[in-house]
MILO-942770 format. One line per field, with one value per residue (C-alpha): residue in three letters; residue number from 0; x, z, y. Coordinates in nm, 2 decimals. Each point is the difference from the previous one (the first is absolute). Layout:
<rs>
r	ALA,...
k	NUM,...
east	X,...
up	Z,...
north	Y,...
</rs>
This chain:
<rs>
r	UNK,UNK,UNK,UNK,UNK,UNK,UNK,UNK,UNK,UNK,UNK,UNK,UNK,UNK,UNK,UNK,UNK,UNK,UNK,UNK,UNK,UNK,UNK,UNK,UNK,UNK,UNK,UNK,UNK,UNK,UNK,UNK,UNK,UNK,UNK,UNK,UNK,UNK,UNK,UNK,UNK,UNK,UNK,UNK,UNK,UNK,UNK,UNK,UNK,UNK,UNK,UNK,UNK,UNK,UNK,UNK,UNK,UNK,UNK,UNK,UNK,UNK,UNK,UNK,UNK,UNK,UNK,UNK,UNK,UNK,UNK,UNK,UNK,UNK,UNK,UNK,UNK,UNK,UNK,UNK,UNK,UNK,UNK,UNK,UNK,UNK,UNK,UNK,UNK,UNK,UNK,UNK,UNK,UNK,UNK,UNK,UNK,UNK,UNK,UNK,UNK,UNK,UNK,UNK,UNK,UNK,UNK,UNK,UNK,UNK,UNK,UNK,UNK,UNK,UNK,UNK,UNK,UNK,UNK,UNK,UNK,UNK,UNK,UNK,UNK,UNK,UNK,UNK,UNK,UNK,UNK,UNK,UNK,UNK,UNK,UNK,UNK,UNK,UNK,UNK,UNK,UNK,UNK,UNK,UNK,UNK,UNK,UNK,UNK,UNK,UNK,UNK,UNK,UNK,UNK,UNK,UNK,UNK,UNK,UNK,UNK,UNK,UNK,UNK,UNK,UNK,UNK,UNK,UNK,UNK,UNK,UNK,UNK,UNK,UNK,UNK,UNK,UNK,UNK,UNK,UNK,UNK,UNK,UNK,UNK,UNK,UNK,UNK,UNK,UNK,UNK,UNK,UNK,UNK,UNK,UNK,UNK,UNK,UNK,UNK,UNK,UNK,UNK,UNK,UNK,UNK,UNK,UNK,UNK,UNK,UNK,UNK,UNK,UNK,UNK,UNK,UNK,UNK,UNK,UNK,UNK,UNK,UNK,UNK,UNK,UNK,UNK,UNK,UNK,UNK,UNK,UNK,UNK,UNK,UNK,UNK,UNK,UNK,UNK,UNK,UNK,UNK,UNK,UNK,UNK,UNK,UNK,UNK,UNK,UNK,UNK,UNK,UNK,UNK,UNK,UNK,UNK,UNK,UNK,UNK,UNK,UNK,UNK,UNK,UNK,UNK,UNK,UNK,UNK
k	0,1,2,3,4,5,6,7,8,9,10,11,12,13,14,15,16,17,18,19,20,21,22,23,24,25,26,27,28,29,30,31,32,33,34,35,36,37,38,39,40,41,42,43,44,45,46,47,48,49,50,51,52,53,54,55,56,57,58,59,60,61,62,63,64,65,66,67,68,69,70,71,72,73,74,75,76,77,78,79,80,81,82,83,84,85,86,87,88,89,90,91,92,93,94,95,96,97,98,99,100,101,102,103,104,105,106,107,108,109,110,111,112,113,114,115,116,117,118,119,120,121,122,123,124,125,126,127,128,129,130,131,132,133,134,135,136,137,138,139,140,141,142,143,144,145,146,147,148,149,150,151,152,153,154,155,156,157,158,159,160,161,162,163,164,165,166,167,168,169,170,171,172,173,174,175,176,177,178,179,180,181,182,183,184,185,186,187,188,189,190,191,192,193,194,195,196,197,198,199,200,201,202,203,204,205,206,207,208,209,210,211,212,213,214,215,216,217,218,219,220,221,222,223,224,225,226,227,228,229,230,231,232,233,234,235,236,237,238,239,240,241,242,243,244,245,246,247,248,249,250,251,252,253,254,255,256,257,258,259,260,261,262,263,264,265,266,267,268
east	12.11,0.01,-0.22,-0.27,-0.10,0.07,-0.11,-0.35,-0.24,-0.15,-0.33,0.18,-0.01,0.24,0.16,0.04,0.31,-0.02,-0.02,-0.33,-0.09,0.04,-0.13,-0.34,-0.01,0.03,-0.32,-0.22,0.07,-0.27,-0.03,0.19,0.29,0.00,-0.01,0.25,0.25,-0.12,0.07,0.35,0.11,-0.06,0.26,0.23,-0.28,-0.02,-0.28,-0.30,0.03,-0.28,-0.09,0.11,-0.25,-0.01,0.00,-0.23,-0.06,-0.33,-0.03,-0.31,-0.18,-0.33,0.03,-0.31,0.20,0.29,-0.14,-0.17,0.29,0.19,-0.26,-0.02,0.40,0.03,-0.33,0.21,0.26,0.34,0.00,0.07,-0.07,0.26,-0.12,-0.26,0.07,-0.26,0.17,0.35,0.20,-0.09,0.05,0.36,0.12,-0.19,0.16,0.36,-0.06,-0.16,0.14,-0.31,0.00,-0.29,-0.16,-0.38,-0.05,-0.30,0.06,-0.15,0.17,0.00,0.30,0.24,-0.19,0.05,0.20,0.24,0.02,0.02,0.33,0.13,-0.01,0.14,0.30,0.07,-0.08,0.06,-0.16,-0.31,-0.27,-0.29,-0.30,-0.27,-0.33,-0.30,-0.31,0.00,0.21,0.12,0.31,0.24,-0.04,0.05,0.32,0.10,0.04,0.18,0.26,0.02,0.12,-0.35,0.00,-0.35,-0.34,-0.30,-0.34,-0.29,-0.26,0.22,-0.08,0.25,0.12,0.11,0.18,0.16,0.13,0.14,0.17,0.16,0.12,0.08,0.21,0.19,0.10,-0.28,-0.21,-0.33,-0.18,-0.36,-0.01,-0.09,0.29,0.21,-0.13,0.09,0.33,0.09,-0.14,0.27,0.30,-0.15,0.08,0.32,0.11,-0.03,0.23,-0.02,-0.38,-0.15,0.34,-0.06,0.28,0.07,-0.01,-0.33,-0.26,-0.26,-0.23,-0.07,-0.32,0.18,0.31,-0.30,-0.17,0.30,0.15,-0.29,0.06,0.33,-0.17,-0.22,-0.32,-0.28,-0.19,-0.28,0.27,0.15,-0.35,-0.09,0.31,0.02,-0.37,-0.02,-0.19,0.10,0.01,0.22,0.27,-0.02,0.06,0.26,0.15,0.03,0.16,0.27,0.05,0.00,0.25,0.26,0.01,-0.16,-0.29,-0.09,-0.02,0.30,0.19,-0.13,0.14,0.35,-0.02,-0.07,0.26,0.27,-0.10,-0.01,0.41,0.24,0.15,0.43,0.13
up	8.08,-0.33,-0.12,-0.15,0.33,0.24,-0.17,0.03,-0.17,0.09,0.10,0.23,-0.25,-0.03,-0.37,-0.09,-0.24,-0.31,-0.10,0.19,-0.19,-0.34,0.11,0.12,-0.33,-0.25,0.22,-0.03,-0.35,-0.26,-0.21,-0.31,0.20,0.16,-0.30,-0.12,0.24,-0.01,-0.39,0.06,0.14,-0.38,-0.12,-0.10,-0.20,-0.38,-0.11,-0.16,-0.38,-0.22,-0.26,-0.34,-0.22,-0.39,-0.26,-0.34,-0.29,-0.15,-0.38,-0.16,-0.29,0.18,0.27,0.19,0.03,0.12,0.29,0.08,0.04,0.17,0.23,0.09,0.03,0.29,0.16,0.03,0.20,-0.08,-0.34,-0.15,-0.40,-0.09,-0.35,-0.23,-0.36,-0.33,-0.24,-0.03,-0.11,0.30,0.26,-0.13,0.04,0.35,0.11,-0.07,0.17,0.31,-0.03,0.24,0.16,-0.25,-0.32,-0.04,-0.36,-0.23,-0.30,-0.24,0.00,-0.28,-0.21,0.19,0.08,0.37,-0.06,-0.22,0.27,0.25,-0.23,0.04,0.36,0.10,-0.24,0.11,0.38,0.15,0.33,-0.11,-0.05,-0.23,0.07,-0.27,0.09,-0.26,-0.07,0.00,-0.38,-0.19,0.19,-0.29,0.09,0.36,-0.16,-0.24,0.35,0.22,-0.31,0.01,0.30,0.24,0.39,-0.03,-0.21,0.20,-0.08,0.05,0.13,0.33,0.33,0.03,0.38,-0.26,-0.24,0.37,0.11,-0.36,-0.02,0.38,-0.18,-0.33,0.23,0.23,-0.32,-0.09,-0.30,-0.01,-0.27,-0.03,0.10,-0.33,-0.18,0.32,-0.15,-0.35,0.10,0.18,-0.28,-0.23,0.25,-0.06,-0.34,-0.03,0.22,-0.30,-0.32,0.06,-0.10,0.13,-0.08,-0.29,-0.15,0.08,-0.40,-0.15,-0.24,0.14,0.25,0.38,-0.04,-0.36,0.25,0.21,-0.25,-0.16,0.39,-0.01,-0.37,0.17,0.25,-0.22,0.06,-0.27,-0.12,0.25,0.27,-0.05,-0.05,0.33,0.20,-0.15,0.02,-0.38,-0.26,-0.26,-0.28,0.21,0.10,-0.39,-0.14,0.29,-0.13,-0.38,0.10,0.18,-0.25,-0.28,0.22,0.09,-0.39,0.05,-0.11,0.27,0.40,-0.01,-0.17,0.22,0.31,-0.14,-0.12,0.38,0.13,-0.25,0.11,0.38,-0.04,0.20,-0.29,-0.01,0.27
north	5.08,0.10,0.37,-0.16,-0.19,0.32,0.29,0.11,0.23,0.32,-0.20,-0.21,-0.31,-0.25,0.02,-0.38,-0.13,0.08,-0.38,0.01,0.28,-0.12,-0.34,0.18,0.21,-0.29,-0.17,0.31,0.10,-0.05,-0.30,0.13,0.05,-0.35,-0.15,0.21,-0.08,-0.39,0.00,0.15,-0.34,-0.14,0.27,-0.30,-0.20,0.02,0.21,-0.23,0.10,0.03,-0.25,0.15,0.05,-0.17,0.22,-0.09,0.17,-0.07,0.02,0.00,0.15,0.05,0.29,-0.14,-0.32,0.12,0.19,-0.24,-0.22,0.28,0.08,-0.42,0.02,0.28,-0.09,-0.37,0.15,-0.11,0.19,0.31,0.09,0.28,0.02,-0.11,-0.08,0.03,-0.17,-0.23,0.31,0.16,-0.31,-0.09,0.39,0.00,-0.38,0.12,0.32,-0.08,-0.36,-0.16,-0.29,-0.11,0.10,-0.13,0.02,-0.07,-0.21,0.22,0.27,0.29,0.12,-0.28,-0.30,-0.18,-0.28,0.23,0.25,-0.25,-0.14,0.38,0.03,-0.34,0.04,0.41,-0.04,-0.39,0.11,0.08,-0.31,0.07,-0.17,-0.04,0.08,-0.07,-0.17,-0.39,-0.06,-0.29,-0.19,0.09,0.40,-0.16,-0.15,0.31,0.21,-0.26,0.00,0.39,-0.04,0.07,-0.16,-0.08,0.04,0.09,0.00,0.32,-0.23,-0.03,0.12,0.34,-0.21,-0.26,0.27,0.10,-0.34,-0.09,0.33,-0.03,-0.35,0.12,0.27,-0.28,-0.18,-0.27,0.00,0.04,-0.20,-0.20,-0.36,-0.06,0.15,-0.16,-0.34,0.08,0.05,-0.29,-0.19,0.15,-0.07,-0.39,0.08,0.15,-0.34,-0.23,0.06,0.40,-0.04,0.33,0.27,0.21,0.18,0.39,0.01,-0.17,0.07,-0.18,0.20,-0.12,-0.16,-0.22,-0.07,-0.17,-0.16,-0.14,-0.14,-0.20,-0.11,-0.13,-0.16,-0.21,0.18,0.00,0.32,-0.12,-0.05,0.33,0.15,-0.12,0.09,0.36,0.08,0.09,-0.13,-0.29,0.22,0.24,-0.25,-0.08,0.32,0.01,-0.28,0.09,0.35,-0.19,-0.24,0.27,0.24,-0.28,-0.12,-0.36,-0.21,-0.26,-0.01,-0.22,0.28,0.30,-0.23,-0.06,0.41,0.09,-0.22,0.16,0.35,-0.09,-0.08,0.22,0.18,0.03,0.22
</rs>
């Protein structure tokens, strides 16, 4: 027999193995230590990492505003606001220094305007998407930031869990735009389809809203046609239309169409 089965204490007790001992230890030992030794059986599992936060910078003339939006952001969970920016100065120095996931920018913003500082931080810094975030506008300042180079335009009057979800999409690479302006832009892809109707040259001195009065001068639409597709007035789409035909150098519709088709050629090289 081995010493641990013979021996006996003082008491006249019988010691017991030692593998009995330990055995009887683990069962009476508080619940921490259970549960202890039962997690040190997942000692080879990966550890369960937490979900990384998104970083935005919120930019905003109005410092009511933007703690209100900050406030919405954390209470959302998911987000964390590193900086806040007053003006578009301050938001393009603060984007390529913290380089965030997101920067949610007002349009109107003092000494750089939004879509210009938007422009800034999309050409100097790639990885960061600017989303605008502004009152309900006209669809050409919609257009003037997609241009800059914005992921999405986003209006005040929605919910802040809507601001969340299209900034989680914004964030996995999706745009986040109105159905409205969605619309819009499918109806321009119809256009480009046919004889290039719908490009506009990088060069041009006709404004957005003259490029879309004069596609539908291409298309054969009358003032009352375009006035009803554009949402303007008659006597808008005609001044429209004499500014176009006074900036391309012609004096009939006919001309204006030929003009736009000449400027819509690739040029050499």
């Amino acid at each position: 027999m081995t010493e641990m089965t013979t021996r006996r204490a003082g008491d006249g007790r019988k010691l017991r193995p030692a593998s009995e001992r330990a055995a009887a230890a683990v069962e009476g030992a508080p619940s921490e230590s259970r549960l202890r030794l039962a997690a040190s059986g997942d000692a080879g599992k990966p550890a369960r990492q937490p979900v990384p936060r998104l970083r935005v910078i919120v930019a905003d003339p109005d410092p009511l505003a933007r703690r209100a939006i900050r406030d919405a952001l954390l209470l959302e969970r998911g987000f964390v606001v590193p900086a806040e920016a007053k003006d578009g100065v301050e938001a393009v120095e603060l984007a390529l220094h913290y380089r965030p996931e997101l920067v949610l920018m007002e349009v109107a913003m003092p000494l750089v305007d939004g879509i210009s500082a938007c422009a800034q931080i999309v050409s100097r810094a790639p990885s960061v998407r600017v989303v605008m975030f502004s009152v309900p506008r006209e669809r050409e300042t919609e257009l003037r930031a997609l241009r800059a180079g914005a992921s999405g335009f986003l209006s005040k009057s929605m919910s802040i869990e809507s601001v969340g979800r299209a900034l989680r999409s914004v964030a996995s690479g999706e745009a986040a735009v109105s159905r409205l302006l969605t619309s819009y832009l499918i109806e321009q892809l119809r256009y480009t389809t046919e004889n290039g109707r719908g490009m506009r040259p990088v060069k041009s001195p006709l404004t957005t809203r003259e490029w879309e009065v004069l596609d539908l001068i291409c298309a054969g639409d009358s003032t009352r046609d375009i006035s009803a597709k554009l949402f303007l007035s008659e006597d808008t789409v005609y001044s429209h239309t004499k500014s176009i035909l006074r900036k391309l150098g012609v004096h009939s519709r006919a001309e204006a169409v030929e003009a736009a088709a000449r400027l819509r050629q690739p040029g050499p090289g």
